[in-house]
C-alpha positions in Angstrom: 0.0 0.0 0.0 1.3 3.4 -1.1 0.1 6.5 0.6 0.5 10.5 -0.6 0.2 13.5 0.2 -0.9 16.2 -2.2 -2.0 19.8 -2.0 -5.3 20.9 -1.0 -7.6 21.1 -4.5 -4.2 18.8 -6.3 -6.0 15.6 -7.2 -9.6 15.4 -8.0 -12.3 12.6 -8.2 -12.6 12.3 -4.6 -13.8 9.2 -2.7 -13.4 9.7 0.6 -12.8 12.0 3.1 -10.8 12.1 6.6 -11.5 14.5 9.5 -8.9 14.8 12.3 -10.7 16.1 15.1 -9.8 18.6 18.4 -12.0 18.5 21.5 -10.8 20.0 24.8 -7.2 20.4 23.5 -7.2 16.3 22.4 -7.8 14.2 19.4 -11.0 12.6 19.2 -11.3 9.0 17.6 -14.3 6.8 17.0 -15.1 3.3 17.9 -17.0 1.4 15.4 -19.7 -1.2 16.7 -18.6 -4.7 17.0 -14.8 -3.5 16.8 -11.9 -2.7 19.1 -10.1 -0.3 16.6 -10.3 3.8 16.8 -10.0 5.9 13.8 -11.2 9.2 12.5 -14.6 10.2 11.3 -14.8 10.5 8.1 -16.0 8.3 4.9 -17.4 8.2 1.4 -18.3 11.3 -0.4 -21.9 11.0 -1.1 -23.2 11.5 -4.8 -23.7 15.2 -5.4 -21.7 16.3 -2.3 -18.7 18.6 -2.0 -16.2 16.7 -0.4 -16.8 19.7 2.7 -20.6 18.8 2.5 -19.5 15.3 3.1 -17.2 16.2 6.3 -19.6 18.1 8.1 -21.7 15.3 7.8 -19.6 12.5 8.3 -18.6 14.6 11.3 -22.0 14.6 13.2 -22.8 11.1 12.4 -19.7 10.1 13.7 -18.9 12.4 16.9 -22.4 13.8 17.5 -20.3 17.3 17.0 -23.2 20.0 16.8 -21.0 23.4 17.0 -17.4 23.3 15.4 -15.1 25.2 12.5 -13.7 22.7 9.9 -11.4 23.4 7.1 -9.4 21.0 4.5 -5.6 20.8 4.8 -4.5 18.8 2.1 -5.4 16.2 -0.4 -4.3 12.3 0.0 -4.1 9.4 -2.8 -4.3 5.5 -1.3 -2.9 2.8 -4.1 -3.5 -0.5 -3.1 -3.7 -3.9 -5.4 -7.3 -3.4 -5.6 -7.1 0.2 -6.8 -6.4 3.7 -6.4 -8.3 6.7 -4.6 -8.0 9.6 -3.8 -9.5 11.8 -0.6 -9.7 15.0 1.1 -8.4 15.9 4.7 -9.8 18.0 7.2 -9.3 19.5 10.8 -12.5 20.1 12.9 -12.4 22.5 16.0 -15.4 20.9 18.0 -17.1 23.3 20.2 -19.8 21.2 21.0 -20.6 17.6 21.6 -24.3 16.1 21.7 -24.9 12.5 21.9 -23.7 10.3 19.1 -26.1 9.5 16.7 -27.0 5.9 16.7 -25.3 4.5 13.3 -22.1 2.8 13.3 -19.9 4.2 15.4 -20.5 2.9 19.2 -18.1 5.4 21.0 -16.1 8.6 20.7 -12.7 8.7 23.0 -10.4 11.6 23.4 -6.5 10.9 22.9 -2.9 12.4 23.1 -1.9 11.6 19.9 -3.5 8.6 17.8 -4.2 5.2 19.3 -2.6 1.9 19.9 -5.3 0.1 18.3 -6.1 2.3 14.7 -8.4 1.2 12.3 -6.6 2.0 9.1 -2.7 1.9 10.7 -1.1 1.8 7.4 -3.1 5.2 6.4 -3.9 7.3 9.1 -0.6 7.7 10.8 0.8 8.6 7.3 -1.8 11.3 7.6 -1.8 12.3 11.4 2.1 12.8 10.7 1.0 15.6 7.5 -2.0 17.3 10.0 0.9 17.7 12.4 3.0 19.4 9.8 0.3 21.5 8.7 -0.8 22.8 12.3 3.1 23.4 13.2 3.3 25.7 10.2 0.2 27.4 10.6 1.0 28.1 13.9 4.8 29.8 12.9 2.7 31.8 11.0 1.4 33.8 14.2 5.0 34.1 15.1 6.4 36.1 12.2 
């Protein structure tokens, strides 16, 4: 499996999209039902959505966020023997937590950095590792 990074608005076609999320100064994961693996919200871009249309929703259905500021950081390509696709990454803010919404995801858990047991551990550290680039120099940028 081959994972890379791409500016933001780079590749098109999007399948998917990935939303790292900040609550209380900590990363928030999700728990699907029926598994013992975290990973971030985020999934398939719906027919007819933008792939920010498809974050804010995948990010309610996942956390139960009701009040938060989102924006895309950069674009990300997955090529494994079945295929290739391509996706959009995002970083949530979350304000404001209401109960999860009863779909897939049985639990939401706040972290220090990503967990021990990731769903997705070939993609998402690849990723986290690019978000932490991204915050670090968007935050020199208040320095200069």
């Amino acid at each position: 499996m081959i994972v890379k990074i791409a500016g933001l608005n780079e590749l098109n076609d999007y399948s998917f999209v990935v939303i790292f999320c900040k609550y209380q100064n900590k990363w928030l994961y999700c728990r699907l039902k029926g598994e013992d693996t975290y990973g971030n919200a985020g999934g398939r871009i719906e027919t007819g959505e933008t792939t920010l249309d498809a974050a804010k929703r995948e990010l309610y259905e996942e956390t139960g966020a009701l009040w938060f500021d989102i924006k895309p950081l950069f674009d990300y390509s997955v090529e494994r023997s079945e295929g290739y696709t391509t996706g959009q990454a995002f970083l949530a803010h979350i304000h404001e937590l209401g109960e999860l919404p009863d779909y897939e995801m049985a639990e939401v858990r706040l972290f220090d950095t990503f967990p021990d047991k990731l769903r997705f551990p070939d993609i998402l550290p690849v990723l986290y590792k690019n978000v932490q680039v991204w915050l670090n120099l968007h935050s020199a940028e208040d320095e200069i």
